[in-house]
KELO-527120 format. One record per residue: x, y negated, z negated of N, C-alpha, C in turn; residue number from 1. Coordinates in Angstrom, 3 decimals, always signed. Layout:
% residues N
PT      n.x      n.y      n.z     ca.x     ca.y     ca.z      c.x      c.y      c.z   k
PT        X        Y        Z        X        Y        Z        X        Y        Z NUM
...
% end
This chain:
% residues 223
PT      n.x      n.y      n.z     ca.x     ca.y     ca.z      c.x      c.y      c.z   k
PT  +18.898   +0.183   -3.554  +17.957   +0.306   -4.671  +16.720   -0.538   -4.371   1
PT  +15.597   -0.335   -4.637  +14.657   -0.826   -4.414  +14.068   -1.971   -5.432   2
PT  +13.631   -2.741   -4.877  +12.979   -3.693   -5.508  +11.708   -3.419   -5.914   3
PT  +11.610   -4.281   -7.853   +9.732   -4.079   -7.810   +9.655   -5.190   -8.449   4
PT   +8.695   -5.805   -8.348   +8.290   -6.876   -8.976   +7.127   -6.916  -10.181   5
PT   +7.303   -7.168  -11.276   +6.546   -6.945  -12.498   +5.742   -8.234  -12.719   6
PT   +4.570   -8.068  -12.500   +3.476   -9.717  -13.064   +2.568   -8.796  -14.179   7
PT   +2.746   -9.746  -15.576   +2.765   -9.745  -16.949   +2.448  -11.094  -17.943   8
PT   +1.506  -11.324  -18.701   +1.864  -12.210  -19.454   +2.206  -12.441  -20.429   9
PT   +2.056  -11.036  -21.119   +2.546  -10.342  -22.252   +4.333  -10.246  -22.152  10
PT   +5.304  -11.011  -22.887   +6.489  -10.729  -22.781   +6.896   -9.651  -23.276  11
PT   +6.676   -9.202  -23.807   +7.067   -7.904  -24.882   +6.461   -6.929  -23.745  12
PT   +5.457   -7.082  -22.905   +5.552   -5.733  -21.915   +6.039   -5.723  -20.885  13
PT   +6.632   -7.397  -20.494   +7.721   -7.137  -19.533   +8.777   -6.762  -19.829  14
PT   +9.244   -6.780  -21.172  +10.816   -6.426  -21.440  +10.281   -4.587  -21.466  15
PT   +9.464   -4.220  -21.655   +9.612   -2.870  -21.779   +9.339   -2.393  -20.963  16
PT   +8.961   -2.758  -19.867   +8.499   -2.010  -18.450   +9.824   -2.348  -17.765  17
PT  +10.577   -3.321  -17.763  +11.659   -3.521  -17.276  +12.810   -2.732  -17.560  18
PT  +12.374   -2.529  -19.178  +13.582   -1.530  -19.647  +13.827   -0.227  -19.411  19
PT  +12.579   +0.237  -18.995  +12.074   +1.210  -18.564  +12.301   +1.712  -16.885  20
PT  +12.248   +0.880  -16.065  +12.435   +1.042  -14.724  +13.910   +0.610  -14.255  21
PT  +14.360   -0.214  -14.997  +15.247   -1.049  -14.677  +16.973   +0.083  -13.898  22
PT  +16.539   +1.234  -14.454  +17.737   +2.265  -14.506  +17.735   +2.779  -12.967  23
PT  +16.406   +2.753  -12.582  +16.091   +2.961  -10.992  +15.736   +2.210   -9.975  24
PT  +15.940   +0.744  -10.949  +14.927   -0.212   -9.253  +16.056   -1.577  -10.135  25
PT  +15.381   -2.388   -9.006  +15.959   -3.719   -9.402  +14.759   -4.642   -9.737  26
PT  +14.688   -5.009  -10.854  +13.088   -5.602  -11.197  +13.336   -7.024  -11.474  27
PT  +12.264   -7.351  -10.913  +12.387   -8.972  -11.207  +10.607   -9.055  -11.704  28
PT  +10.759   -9.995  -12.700   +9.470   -9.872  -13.562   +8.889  -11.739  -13.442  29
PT   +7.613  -11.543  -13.615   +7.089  -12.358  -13.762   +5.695  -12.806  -14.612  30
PT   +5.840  -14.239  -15.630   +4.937  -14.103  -16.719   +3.453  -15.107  -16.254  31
PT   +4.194  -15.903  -15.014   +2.711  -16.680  -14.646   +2.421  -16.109  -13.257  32
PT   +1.303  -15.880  -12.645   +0.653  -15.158  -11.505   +0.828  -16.196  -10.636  33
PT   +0.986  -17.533  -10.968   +0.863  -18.362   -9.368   +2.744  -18.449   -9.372  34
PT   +3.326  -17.073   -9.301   +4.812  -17.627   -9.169   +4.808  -16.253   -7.839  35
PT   +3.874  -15.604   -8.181   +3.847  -14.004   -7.549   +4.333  -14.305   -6.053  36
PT   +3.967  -15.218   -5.103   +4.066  -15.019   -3.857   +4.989  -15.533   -3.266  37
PT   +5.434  -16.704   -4.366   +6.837  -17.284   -3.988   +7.659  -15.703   -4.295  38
PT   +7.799  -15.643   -5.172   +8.894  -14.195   -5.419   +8.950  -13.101   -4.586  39
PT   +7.751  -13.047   -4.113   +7.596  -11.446   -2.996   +8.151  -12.051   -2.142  40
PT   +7.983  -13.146   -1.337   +8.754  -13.872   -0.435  +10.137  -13.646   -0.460  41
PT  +10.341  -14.405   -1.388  +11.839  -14.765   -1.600  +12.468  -12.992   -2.195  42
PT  +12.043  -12.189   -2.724  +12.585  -11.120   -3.066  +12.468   -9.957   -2.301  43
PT  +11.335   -9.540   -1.509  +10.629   -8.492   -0.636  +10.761   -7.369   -1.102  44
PT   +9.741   -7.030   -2.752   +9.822   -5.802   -3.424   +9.225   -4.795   -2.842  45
PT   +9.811   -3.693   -2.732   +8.689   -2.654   -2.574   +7.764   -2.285   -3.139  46
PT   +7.608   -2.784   -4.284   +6.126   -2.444   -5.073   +5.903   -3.481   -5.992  47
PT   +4.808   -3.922   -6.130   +4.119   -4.677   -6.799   +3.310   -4.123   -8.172  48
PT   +3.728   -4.212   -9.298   +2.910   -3.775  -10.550   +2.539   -5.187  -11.537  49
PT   +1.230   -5.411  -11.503   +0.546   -6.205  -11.714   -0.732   -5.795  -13.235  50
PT   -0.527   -6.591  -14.026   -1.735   -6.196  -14.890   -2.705   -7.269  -14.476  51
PT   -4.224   -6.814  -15.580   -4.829   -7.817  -15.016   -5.753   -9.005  -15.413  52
PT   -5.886   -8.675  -16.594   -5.960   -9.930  -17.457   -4.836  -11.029  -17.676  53
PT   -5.265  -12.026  -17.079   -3.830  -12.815  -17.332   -4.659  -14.383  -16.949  54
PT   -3.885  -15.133  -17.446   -4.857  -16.958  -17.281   -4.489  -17.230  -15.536  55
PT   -5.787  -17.966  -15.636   -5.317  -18.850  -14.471   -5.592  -17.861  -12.843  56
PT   -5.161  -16.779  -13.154   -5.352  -15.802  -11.926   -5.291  -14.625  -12.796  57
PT   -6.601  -14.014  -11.932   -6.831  -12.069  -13.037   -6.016  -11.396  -11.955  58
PT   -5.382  -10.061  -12.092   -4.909   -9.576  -11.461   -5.909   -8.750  -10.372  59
PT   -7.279   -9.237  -10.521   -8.068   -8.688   -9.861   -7.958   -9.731   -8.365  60
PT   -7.986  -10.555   -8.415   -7.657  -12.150   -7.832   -6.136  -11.624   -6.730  61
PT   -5.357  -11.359   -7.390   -4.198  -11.313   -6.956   -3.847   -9.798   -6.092  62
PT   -4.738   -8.944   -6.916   -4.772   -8.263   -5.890   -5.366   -7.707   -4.483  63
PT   -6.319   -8.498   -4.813   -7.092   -9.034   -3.090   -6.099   -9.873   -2.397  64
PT   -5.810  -10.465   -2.915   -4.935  -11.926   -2.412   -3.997  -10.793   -1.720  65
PT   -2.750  -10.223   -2.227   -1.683   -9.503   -1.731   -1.745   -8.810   -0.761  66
PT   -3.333   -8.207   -1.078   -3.655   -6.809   +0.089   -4.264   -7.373   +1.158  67
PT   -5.042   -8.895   +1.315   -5.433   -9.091   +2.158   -3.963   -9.841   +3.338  68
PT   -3.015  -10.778   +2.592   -1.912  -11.526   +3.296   -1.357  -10.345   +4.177  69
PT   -1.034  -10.925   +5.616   -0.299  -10.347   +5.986   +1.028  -10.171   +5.679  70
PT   +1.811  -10.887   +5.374   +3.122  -10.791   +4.635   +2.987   -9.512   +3.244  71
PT   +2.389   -9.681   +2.948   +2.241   -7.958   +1.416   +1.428   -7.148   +1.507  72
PT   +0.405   -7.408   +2.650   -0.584   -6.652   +2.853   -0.209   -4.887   +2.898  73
PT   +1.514   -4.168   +3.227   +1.714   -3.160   +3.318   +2.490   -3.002   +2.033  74
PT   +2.445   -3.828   +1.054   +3.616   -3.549   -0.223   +2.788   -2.871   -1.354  75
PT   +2.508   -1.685   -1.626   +2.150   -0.830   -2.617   +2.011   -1.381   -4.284  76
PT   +0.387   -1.667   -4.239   +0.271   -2.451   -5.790   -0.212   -1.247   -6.418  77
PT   +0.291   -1.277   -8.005   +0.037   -0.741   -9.177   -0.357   -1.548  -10.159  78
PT   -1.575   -1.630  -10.480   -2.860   -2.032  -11.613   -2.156   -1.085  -13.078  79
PT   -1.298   -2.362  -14.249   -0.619   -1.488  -15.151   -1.192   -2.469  -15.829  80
PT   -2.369   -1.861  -17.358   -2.879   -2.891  -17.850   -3.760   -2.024  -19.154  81
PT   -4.450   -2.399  -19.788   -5.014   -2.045  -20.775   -6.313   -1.879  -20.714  82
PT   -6.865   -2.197  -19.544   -8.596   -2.305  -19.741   -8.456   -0.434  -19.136  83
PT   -9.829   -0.191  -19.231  -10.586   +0.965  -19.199  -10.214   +1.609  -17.664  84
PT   -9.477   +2.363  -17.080  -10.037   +2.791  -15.796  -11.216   +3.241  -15.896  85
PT  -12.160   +3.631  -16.443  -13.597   +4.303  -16.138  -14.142   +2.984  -15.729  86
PT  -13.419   +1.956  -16.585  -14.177   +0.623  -16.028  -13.908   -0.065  -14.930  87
PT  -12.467   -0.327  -14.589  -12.087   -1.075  -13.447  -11.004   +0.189  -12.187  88
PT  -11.096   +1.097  -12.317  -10.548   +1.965  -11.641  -10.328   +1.729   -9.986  89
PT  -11.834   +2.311   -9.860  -12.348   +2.091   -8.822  -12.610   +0.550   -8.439  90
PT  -13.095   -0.314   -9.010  -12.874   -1.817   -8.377  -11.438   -1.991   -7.433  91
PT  -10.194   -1.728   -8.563   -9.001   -2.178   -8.051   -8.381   -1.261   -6.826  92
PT   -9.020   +0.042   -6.922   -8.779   +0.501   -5.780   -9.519   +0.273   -4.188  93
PT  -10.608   -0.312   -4.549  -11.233   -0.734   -3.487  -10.538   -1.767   -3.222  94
PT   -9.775   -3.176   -3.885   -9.735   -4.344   -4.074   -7.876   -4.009   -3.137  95
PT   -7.558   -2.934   -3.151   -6.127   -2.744   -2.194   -5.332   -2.135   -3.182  96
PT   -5.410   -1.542   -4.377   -4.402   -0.835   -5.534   -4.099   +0.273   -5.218  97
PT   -3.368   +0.550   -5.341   -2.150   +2.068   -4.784   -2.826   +2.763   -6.167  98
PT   -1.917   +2.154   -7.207   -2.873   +3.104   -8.482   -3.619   +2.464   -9.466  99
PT   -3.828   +2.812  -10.835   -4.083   +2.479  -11.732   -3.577   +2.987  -13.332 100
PT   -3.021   +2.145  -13.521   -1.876   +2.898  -15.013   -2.470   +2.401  -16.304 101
PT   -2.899   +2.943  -16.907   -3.003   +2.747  -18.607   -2.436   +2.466  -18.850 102
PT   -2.086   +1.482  -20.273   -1.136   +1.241  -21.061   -2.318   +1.852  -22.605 103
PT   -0.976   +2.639  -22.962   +0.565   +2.381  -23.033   +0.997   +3.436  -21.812 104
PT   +2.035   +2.795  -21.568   +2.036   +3.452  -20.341   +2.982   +4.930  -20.192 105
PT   +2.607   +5.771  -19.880   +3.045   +7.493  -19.365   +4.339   +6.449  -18.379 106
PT   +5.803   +6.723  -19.107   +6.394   +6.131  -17.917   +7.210   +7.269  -16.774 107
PT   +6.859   +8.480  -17.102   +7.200   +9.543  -16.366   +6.506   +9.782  -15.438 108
PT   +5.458   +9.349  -15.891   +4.239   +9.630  -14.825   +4.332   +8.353  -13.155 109
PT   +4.542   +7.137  -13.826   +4.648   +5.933  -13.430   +5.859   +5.896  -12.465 110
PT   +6.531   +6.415  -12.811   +8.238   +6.757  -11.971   +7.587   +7.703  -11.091 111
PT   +7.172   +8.945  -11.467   +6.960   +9.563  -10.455   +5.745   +8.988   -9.284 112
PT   +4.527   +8.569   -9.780   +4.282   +8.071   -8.700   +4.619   +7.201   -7.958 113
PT   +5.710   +5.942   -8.529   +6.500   +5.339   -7.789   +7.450   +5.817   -6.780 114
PT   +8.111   +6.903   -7.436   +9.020   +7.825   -6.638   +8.090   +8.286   -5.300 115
PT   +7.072   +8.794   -5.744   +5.851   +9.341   -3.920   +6.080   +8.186   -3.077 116
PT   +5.720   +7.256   -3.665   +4.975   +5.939   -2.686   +5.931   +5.562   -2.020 117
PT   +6.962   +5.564   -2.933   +8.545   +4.370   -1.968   +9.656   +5.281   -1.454 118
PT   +9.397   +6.949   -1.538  +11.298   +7.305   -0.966  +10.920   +7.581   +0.066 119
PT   +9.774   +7.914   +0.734   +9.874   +8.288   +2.277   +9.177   +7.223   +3.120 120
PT   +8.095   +6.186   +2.958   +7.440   +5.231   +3.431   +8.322   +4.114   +4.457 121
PT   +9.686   +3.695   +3.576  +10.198   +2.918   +4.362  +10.502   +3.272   +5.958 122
PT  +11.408   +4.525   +5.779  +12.160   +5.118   +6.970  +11.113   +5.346   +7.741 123
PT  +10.012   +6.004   +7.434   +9.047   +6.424   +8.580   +8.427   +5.161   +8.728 124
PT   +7.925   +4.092   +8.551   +7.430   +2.425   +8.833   +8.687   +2.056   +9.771 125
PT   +9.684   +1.961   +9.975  +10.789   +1.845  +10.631  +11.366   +2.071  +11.880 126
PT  +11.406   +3.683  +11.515  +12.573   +4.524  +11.994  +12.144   +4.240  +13.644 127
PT  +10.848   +4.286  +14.363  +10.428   +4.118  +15.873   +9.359   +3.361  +16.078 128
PT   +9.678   +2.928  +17.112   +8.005   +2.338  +17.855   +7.440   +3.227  +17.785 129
PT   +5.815   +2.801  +17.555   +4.480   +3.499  +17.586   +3.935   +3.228  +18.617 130
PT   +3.257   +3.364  +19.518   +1.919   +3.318  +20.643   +0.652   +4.283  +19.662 131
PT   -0.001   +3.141  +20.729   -1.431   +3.538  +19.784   -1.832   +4.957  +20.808 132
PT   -2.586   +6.045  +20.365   -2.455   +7.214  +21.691   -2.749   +7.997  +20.650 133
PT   -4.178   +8.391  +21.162   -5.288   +9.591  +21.053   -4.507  +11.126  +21.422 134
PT   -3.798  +11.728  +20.685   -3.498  +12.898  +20.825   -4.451  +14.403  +20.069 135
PT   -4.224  +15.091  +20.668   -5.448  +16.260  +20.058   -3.887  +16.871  +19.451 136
PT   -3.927  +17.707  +18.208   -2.959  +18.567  +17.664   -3.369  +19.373  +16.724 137
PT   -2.695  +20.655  +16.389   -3.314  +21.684  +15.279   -2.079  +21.579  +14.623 138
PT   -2.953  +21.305  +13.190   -1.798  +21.417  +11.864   -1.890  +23.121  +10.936 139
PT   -0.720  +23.723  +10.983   -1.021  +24.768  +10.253   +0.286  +24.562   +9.261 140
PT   -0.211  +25.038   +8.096   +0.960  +25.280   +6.982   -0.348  +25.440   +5.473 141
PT   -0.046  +25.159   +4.880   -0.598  +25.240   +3.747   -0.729  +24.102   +2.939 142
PT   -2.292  +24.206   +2.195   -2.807  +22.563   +1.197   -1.883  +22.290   +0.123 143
PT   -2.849  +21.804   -0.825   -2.273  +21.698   -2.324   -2.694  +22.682   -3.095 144
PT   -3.335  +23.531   -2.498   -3.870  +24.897   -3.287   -2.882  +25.886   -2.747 145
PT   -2.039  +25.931   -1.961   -1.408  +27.339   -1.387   -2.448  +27.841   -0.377 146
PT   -3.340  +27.577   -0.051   -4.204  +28.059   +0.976   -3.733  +27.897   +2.158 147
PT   -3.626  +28.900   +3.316   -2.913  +28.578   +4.606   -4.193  +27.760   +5.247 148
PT   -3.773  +26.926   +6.286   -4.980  +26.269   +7.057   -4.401  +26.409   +8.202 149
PT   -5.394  +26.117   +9.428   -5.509  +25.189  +10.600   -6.319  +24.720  +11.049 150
PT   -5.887  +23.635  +11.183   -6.504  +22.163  +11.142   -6.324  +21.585  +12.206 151
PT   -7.390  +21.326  +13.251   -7.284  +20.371  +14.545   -7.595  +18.957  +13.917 152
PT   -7.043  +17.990  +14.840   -7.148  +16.621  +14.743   -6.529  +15.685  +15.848 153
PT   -7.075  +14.359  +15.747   -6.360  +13.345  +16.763   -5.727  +12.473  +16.524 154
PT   -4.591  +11.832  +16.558   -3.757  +11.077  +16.246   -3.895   +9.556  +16.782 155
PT   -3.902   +8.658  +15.547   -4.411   +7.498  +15.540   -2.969   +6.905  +16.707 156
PT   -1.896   +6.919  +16.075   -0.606   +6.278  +16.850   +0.575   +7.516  +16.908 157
PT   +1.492   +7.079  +17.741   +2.777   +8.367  +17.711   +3.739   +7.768  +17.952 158
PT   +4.843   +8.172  +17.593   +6.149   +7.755  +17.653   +6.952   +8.919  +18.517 159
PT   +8.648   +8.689  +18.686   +9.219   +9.838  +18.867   +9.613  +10.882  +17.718 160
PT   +9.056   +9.833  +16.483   +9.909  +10.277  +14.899   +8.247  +11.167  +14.258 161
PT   +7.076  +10.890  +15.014   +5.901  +11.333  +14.037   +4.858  +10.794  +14.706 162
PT   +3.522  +10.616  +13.796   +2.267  +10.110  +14.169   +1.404   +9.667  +12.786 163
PT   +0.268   +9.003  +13.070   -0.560   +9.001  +12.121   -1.461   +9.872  +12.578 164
PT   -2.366  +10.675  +11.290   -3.788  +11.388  +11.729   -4.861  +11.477  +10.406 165
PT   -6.063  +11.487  +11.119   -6.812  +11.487   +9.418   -7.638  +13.230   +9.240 166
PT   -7.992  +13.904   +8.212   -8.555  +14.912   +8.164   -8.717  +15.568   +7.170 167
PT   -9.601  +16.555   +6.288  -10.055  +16.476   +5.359   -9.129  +16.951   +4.505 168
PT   -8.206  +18.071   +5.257   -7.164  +18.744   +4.277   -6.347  +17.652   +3.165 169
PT   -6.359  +18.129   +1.732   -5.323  +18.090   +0.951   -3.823  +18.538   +0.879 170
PT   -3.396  +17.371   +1.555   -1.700  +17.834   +1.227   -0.389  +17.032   +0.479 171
PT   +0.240  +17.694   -0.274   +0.888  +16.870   -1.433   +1.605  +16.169   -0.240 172
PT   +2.691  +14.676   -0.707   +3.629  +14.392   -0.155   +4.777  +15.555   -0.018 173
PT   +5.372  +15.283   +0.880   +6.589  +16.477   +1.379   +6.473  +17.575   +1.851 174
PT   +4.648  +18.136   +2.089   +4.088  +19.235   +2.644   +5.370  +19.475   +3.901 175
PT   +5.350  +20.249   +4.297   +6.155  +20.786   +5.711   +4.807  +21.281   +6.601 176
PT   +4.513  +20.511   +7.485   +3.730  +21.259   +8.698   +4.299  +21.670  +10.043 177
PT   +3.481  +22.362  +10.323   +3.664  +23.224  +11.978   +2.533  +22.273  +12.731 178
PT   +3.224  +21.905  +13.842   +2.127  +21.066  +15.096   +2.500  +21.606  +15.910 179
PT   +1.112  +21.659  +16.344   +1.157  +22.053  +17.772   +0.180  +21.368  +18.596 180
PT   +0.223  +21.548  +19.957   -0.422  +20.265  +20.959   -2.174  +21.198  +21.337 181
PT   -3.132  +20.435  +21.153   -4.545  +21.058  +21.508   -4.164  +21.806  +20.346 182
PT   -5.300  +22.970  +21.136   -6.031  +24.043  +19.935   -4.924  +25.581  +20.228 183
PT   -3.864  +25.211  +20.944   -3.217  +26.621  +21.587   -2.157  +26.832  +20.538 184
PT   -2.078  +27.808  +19.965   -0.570  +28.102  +19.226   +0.560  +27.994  +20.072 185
PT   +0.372  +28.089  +21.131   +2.152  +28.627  +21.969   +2.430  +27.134  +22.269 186
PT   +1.609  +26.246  +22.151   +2.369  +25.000  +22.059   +3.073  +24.325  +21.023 187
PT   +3.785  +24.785  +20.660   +4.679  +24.436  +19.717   +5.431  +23.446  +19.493 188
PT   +5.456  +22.098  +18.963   +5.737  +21.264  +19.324   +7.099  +21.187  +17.743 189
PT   +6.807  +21.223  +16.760   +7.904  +20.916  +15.989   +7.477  +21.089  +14.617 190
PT   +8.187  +20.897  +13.566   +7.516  +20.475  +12.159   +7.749  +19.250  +11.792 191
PT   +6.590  +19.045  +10.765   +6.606  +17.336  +10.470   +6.782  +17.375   +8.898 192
PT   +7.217  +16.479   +7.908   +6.654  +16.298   +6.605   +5.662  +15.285   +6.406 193
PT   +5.213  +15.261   +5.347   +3.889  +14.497   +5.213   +4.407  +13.597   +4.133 194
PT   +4.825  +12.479   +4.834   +5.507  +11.074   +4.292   +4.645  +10.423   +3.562 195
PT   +3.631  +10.182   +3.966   +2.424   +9.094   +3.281   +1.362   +9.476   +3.257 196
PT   +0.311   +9.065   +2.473   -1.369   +9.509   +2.885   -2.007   +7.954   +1.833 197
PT   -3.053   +7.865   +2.716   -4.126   +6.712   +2.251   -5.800   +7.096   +2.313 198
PT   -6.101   +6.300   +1.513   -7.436   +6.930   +0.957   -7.520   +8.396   +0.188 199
PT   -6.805   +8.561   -0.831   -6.680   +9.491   -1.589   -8.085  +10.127   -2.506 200
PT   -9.234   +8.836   -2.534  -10.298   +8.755   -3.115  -11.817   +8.851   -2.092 201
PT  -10.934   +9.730   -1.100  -12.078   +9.877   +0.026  -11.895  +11.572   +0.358 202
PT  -13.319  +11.924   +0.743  -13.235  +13.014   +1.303  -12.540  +13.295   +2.518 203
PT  -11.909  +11.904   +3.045  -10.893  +12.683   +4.229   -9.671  +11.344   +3.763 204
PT   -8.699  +12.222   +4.183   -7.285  +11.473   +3.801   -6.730  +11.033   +5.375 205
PT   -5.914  +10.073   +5.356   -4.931   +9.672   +6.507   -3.368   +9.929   +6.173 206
PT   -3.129  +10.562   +7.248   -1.941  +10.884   +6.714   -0.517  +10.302   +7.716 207
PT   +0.525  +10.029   +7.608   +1.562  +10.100   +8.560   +2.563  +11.046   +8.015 208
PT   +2.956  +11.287   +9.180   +3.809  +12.657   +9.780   +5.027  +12.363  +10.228 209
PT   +6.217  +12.908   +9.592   +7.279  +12.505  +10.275   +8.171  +13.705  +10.910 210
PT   +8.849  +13.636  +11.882   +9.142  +15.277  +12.149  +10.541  +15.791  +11.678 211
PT  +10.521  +16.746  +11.576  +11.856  +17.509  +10.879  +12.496  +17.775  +12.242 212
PT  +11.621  +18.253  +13.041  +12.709  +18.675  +14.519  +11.347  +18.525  +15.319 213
PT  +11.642  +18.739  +16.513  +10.242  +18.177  +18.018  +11.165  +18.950  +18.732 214
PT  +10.030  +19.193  +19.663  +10.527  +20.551  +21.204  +10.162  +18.515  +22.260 215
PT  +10.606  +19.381  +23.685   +9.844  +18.270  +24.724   +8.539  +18.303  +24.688 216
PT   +7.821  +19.313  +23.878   +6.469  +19.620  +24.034   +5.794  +18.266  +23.771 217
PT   +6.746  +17.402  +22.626   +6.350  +16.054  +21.941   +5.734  +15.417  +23.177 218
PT   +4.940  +14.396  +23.130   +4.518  +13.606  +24.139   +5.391  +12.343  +24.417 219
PT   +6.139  +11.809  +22.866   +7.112  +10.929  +22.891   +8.764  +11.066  +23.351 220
PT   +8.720  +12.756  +23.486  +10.078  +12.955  +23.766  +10.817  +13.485  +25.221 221
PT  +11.328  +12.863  +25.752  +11.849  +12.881  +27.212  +12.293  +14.203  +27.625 222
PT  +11.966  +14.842  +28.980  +12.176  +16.064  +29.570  +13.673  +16.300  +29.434 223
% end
């Protein structure tokens, strides 16, 4: 079960965000902000949900702080709070925030995007060594519209399990793609799902790829 860690100063919205998640994660909550880094330490949550008015440290503070440390710098923060997203939306997403949640809070909504961020991220962060390696590949399958594509691109790093790549297409998590090596169809290399994506608020997304099955065509996989 996964860990999340709740920073709050409001008690009454930690007991209800707790009560609330508590059925799917293991939450450990917290009401003062300078306790936050001892706890990620000592606990190693997978997600961080942080509001951001709070004394002493704004969660604006804390969430630079998290995203810049190397130790949390990869742990997925959620901005759950009461001020305006039209107002601080975009700040906190520049500032390293995964999302931004209104209160009162949609907790269906909140699960589910928790559910995107944390069931496939771990295993593919894991599962193989990466080398860094410029690969050319064509992605075909279909966006978030049902539109079929193909899509050339180059791959930031690769594994034997996947790769990273960035490019303009929209694709939900769990997309199923077709890769293939260069611009040739008959190279057929395998299908991947689409585990993660970053920069969601950009005209081009990064995505990692993990594969469902690989031919030797893979560059990572032995003759």
């Amino acid at each position: 079960m996964h860990t999340l860690l709740i920073v709050d100063d409001d008690p009454s919205m930690l007991r209800l965000l707790s009560l609330n998640l508590s059925d799917g994660y293991n939450v450990i909550s917290a009401d003062d902000p300078e306790q936050v880094l001892a706890l990620a330490i000592k606990h190693k949550p997978a997600a961080i949900l942080l509001d951001l008015m709070m004394p002493r440290y704004s969660g604006f503070e804390l969430c630079q702080c998290l995203h810049t440390l190397s130790y949390t710098s990869r742990t997925p923060l959620f901005v759950v709070t009461g001020e305006s997203a039209e107002r601080y939306k975009t700040h906190c997403l520049n500032l390293g925030a995964k999302e931004f949640i209104e209160k009162p809070v949609d907790f269906d909504l909140l699960r589910a995007l928790l559910a995107a961020e944390l069931q496939q991220e771990r295993p593919e962060r894991r599962a193989h060594v990466r080398v860094s390696l410029r690969v050319i590949v064509t992605l075909k399958g279909a966006d978030s519209g049902r539109a079929a594509f193909e899509e050339m691109t180059i791959t930031e790093n690769v594994s034997a399990g996947g790769f990273l790549c960035t490019c303009p297409l929209m694709l939900p998590i769990g997309a199923v793609i077709g890769i293939h090596l260069g611009t040739g169809i008959d190279s057929f290399v395998g299908r991947a799902r689409v585990v993660r994506k970053e920069s969601p608020h950009t005209p081009w997304q990064r995505y990692a790829l993990q594969f469902l099955e690989s031919t030797h065509e893979w560059v990572m996989n032995p003759l």
